[in-house]
C-alpha positions as semicolon CSV with decimal commas, in nm:
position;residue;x (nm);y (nm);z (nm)
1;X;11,624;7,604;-1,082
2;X;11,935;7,722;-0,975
3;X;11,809;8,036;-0,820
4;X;11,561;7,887;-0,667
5;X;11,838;7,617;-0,532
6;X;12,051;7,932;-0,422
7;X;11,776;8,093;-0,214
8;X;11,642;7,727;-0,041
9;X;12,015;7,702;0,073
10;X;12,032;8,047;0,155
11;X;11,695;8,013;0,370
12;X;11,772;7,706;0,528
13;X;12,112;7,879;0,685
14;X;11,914;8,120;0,808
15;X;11,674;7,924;0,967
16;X;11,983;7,679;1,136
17;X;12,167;8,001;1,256
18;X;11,818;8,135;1,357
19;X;11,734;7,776;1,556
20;X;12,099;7,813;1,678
21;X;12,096;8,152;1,792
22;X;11,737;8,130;1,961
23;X;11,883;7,812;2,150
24;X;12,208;7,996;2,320
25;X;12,071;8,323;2,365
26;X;11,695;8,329;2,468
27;X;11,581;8,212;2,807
28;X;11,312;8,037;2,579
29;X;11,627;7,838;2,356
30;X;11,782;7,760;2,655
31;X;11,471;7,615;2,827
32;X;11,418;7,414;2,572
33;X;11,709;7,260;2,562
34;X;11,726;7,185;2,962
35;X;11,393;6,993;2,897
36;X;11,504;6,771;2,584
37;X;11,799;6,679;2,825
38;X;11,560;6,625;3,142
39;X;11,298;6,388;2,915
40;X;11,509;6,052;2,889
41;X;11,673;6,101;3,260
42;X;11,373;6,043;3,402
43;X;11,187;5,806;3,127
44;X;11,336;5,464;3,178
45;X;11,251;5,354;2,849
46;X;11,527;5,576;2,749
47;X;11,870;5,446;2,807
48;X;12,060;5,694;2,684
49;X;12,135;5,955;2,946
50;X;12,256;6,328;2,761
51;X;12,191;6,519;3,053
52;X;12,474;6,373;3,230
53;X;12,734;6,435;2,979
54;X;12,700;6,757;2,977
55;X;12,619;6,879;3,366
56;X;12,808;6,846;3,642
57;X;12,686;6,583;3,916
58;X;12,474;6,722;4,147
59;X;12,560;6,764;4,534
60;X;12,311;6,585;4,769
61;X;12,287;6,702;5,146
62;X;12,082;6,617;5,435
63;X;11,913;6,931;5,603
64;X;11,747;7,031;5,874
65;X;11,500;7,325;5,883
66;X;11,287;7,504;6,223
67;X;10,884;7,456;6,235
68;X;10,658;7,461;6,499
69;X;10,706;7,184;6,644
70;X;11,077;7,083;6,655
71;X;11,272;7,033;6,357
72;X;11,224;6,882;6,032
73;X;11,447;6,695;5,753
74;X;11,499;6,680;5,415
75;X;11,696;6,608;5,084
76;X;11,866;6,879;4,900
77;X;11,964;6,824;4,565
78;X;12,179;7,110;4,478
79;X;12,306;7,210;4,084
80;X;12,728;7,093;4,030
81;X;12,885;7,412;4,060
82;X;12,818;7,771;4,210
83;X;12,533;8,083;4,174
84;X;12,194;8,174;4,224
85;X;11,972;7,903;4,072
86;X;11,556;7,862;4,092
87;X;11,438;7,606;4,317
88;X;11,148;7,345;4,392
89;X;11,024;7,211;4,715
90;X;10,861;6,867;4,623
91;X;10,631;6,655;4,863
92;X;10,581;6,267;4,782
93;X;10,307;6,265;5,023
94;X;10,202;5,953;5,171
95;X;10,415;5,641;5,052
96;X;10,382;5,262;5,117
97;X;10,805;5,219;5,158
98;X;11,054;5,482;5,248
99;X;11,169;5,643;4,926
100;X;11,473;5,789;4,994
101;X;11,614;5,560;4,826
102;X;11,380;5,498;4,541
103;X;11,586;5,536;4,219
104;X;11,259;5,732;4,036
105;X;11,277;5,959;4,340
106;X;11,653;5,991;4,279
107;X;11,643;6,050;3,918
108;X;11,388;6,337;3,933
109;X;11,566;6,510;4,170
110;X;11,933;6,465;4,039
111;X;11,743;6,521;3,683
112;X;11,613;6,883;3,793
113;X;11,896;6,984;4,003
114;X;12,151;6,929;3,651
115;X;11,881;7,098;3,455
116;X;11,973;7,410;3,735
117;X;11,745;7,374;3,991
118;X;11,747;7,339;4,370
119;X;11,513;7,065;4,456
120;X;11,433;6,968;4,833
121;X;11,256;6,670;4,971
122;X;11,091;6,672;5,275
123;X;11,027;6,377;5,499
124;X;10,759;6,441;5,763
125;X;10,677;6,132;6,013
126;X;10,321;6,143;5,828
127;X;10,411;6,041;5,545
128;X;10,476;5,664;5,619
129;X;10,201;5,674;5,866
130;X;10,002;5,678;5,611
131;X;9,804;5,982;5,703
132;X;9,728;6,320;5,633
133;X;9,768;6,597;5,843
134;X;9,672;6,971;5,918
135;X;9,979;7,008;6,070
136;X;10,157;6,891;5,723
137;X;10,077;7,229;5,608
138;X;10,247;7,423;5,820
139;X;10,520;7,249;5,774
140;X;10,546;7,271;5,407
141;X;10,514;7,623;5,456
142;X;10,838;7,639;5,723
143;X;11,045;7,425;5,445
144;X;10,949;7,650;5,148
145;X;11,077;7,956;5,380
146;X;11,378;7,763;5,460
147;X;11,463;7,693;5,051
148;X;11,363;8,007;4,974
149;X;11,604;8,166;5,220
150;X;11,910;7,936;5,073
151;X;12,224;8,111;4,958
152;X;12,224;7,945;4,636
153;X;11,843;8,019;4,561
154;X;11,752;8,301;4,400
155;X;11,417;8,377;4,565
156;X;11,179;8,552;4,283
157;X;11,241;8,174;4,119
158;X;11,076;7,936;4,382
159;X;10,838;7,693;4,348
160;X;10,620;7,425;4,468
161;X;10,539;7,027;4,334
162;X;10,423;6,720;4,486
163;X;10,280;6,353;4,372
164;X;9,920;6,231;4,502
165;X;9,901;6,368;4,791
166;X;10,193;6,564;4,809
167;X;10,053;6,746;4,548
168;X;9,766;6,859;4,720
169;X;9,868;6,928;5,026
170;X;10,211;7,126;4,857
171;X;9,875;7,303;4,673
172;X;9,684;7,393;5,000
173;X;10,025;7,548;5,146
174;X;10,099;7,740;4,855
175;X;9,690;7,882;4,917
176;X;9,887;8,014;5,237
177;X;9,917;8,380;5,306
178;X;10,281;8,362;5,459
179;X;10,446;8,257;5,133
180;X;10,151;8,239;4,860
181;X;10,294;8,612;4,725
182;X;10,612;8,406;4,673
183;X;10,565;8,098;4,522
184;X;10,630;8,137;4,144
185;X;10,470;7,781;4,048
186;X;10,321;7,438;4,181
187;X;10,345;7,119;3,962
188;X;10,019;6,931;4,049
189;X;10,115;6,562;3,945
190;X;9,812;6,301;4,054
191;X;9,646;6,525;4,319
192;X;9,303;6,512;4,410
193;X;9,133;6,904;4,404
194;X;8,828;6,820;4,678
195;X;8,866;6,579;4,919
196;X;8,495;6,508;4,982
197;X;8,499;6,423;4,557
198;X;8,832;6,210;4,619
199;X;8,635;6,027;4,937
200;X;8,321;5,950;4,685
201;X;8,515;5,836;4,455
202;X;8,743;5,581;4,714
203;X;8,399;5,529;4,906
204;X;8,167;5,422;4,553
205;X;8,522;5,258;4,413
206;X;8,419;5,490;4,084
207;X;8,536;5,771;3,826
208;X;8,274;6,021;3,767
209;X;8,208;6,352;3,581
210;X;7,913;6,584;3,516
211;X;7,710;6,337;3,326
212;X;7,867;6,020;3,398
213;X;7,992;5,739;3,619
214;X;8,226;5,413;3,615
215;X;8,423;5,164;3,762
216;X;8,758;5,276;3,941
217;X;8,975;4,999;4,024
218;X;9,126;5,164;4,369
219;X;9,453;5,085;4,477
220;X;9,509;4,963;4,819
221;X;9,711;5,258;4,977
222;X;9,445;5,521;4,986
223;X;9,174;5,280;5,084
224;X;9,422;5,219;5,362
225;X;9,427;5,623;5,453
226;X;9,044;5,657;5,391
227;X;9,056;5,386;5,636
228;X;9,258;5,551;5,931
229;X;9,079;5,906;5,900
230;X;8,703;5,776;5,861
231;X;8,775;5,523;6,194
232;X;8,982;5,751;6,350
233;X;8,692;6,017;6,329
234;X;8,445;5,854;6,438
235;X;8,385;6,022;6,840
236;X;8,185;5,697;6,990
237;X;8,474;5,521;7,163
238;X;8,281;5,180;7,141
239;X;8,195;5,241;6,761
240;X;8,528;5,335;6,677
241;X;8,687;5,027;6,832
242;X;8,457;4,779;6,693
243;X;8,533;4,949;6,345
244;X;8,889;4,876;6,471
245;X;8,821;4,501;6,513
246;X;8,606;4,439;6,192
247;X;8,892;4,661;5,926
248;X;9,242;4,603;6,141
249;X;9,162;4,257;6,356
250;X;8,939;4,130;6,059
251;X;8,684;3,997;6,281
252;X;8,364;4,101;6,137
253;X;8,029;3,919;6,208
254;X;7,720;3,922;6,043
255;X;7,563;4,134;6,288
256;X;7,831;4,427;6,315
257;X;7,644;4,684;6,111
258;X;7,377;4,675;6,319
259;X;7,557;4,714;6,639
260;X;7,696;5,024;6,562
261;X;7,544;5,311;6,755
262;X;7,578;5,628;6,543
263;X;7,522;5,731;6,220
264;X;7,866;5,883;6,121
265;X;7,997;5,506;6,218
266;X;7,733;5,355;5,987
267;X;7,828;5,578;5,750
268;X;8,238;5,507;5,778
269;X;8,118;5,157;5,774
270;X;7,962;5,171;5,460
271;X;8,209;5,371;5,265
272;X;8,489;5,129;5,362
273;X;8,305;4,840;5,256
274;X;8,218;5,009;4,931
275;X;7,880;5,178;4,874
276;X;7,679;5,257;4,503
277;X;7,748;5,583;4,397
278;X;7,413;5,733;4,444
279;X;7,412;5,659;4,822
280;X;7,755;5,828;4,872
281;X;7,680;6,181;4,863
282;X;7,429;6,116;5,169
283;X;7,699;5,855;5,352
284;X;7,976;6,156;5,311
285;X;7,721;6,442;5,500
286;X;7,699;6,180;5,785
287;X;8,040;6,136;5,899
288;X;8,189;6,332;6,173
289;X;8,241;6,689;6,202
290;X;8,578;6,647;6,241
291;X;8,608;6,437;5,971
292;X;8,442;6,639;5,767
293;X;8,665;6,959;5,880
294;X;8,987;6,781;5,841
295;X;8,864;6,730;5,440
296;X;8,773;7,063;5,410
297;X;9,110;7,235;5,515
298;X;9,309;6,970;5,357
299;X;9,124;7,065;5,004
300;X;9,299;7,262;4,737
301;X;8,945;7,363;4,661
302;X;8,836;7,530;4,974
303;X;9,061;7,848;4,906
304;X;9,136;7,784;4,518
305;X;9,077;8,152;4,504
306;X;9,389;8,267;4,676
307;X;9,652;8,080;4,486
308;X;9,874;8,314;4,326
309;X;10,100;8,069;4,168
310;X;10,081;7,962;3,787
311;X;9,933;7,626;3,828
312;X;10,037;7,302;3,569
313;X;9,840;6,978;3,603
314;X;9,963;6,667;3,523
315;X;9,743;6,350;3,567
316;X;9,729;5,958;3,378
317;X;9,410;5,825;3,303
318;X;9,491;5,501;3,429
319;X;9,576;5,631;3,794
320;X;9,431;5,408;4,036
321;X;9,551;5,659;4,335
322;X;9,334;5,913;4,254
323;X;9,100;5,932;3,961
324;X;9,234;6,211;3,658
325;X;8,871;6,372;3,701
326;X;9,035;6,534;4,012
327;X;9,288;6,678;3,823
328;X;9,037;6,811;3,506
329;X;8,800;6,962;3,785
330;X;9,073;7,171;3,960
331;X;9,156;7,277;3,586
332;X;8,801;7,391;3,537
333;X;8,841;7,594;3,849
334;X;9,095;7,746;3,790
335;X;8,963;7,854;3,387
336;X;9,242;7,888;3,129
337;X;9,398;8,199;3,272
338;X;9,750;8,120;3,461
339;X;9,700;7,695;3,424
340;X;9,894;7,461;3,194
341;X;9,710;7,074;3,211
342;X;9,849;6,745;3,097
343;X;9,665;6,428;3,071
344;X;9,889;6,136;3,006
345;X;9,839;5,771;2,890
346;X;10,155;5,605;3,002
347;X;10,240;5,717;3,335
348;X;10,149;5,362;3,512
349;X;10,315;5,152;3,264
350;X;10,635;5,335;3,184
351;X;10,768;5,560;3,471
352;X;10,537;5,356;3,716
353;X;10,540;5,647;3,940
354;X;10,222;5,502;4,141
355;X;10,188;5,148;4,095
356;X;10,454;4,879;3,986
357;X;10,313;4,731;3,704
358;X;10,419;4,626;3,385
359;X;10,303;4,651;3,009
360;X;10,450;4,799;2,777
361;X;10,381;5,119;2,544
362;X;10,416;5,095;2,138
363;X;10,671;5,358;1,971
364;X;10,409;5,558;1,842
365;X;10,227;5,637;2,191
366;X;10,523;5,645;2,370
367;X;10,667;5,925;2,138
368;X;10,363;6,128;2,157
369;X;10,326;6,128;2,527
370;X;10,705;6,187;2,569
371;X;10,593;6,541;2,366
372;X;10,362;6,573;2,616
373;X;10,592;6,556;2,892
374;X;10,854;6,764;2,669
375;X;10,559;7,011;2,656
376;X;10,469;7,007;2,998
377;X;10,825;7,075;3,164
378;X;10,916;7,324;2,872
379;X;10,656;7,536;3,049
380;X;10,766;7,524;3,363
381;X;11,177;7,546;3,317
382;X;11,044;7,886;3,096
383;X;10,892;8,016;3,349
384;X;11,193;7,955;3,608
385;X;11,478;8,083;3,329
């Protein structure tokens, strides 16, 4: 017994020197230990904040960087301290209030930047317009050439990350042959993959897969963008403005379906006001050409083929932005090779990241998705070390 005593202590000082050792001198050890100090900065469930005992505060600054057409702003959240560090640029996409200020905005970005990244924001006039834009890419690309060309970036360590639909359009510029050699990663959080499955899903107010279909209780804000691009693509001038009167001026009458002229404005009509999901397929190929163009190039799908980057996924089940099926059918596409997906259950009720709403999440649960999490942004502060 004593032997045996001898050789469990004996093993279990290796193993704590072993743990130990891996933790200080392996990119992997120290990884790991940047994420199990990231987790509770950014969980508000946890009110215990490590990570800021041990980092230095990060430096904020307002920047300004060249695209095509003028100039455009943004937050930089640099690392306390000097050197070379790896970098994300991260897009919020479209928002309902200006988040500069929004403290889980705040806290991912200061939360990064002490974990030794360079994190910049960028705020294009879209954005609280409520639309999406062609020229959105473009710009994305100028600002990841701008962070990338940062003194205190190290360039080989740059990636990409966005919410909703920051995430895809972040996606669709990192598809872009100017930088897509360059861009290490992109952190796909609540994206939709094709936008003509994200508009059937908005326009049928359902969740559907290969072999099924249900109810999808759709948040206001992208029924209010579906709204703007499907009206604002319609090319009749007198269809468009009566759509105008009946989903802006809310004076619909009982005979406005029938006095609209073309086809495409039927078929806006119809997907605004909610339409089964067997007639959407057929209501989608009728809207305008340039609708339907504008959904093409603004699809990560379209030229899924030349992304480059390692791809991880992260969606909640619950999302009522954008249906999780988006998320597993850009994982599909891409096939196991280079791809790291995480479905989550507590998104929406803890970090509220979409929707403010409350509800709370048992120990148990909250534990295992917080693995999840711990799992998910292991993976990419390894890949960045």
């Amino acid at each position: 017994m004593r032997r045996f005593l001898r050789r469990l202590l004996v093993a279990w000082v290796i193993l704590v020197v072993s743990v130990v050792f891996t933790t200080c001198a392996t990119p992997q050890g120290r990884a790991a230990v940047r994420t199990a100090l990231f987790i509770p900065q950014v969980l508000p469930g946890i009110p215990i904040k490590p990570q800021e005992w041990v980092t230095r505060d990060p430096v904020w600054q307002q920047v300004t960087y060249l695209k095509a057409d003028g100039v455009g702003t943004a937050d930089l959240y640099l690392p306390g301290g000097s050197g070379e560090h790896s970098a994300v640029l991260f897009f919020l996409g479209v928002v309902t209030d200006p988040p500069r200020e929004d403290e889980r905005v705040v806290a991912l970005a200061e939360g990064l930047a002490r974990a030794g990244m360079v994190v910049m924001l960028p705020w294009l006039d879209t954005q609280e317009q409520q639309r999406l834009s062609i020229d959105d890419i473009d710009h994305l690309v100028n600002a990841f050439q701008y962070l990338r060309g940062l003194d205190r970036v190290d360039p080989d360590r740059v990636g990409m990350g966005g919410i909703c639909t920051g995430a895809s359009m972040a996606t669709v510029a990192a598809q872009d042959d100017r930088i897509r050699d360059n861009v290490k990663f992109v952190n796909f959080f609540a994206g939709y993959y094709d936008m003509f499955d994200y508009v059937r899903a908005m326009g049928s107010r359902s969740r559907f897969g290969d072999d099924y279909v249900a109810p999808w209780e759709t948040d206001e804000l992208p029924l209010k963008v579906l709204r703007y691009h499907l009206i604002d693509g319609v090319s009749d001038s007198e269809d468009r403005e009566l759509l105008t009167n009946i989903f802006y001026q809310e004076e619909e009458r009982d005979d406005d379906l029938a006095s609209l002229e073309t086809p495409e404005a039927v078929a806006a009509y119809r997907l605004l006001k909610g339409a089964p999901h067997a007639e959407v397929d057929q209501l989608v190929e009728q809207l305008s050409s340039e609708t339907k163009e504008l959904m093409r190039r603004i699809s990560p799908s379209t030229n899924v083929d030349k992304l480059k980057a390692r791809i991880l996924i992260m969606h909640d089940r619950d999302d009522r932005l954008v249906p999780s099926e988006e998320s597993g059918r850009f994982a599909r596409a891409l096939g196991e090779q280079n791809v790291y997906y995480t479905e989550f259950s507590f998104f929406q009720k803890q970090i509220q990241v979409h929707v403010d709403e409350g509800g709370g999440v048992g120990p148990l649960d909250y534990t295992r998705e917080a693995w999840k999490l711990f799992l998910h942004m292991y993976n990419i502060m390894r890949d960045v070390s």
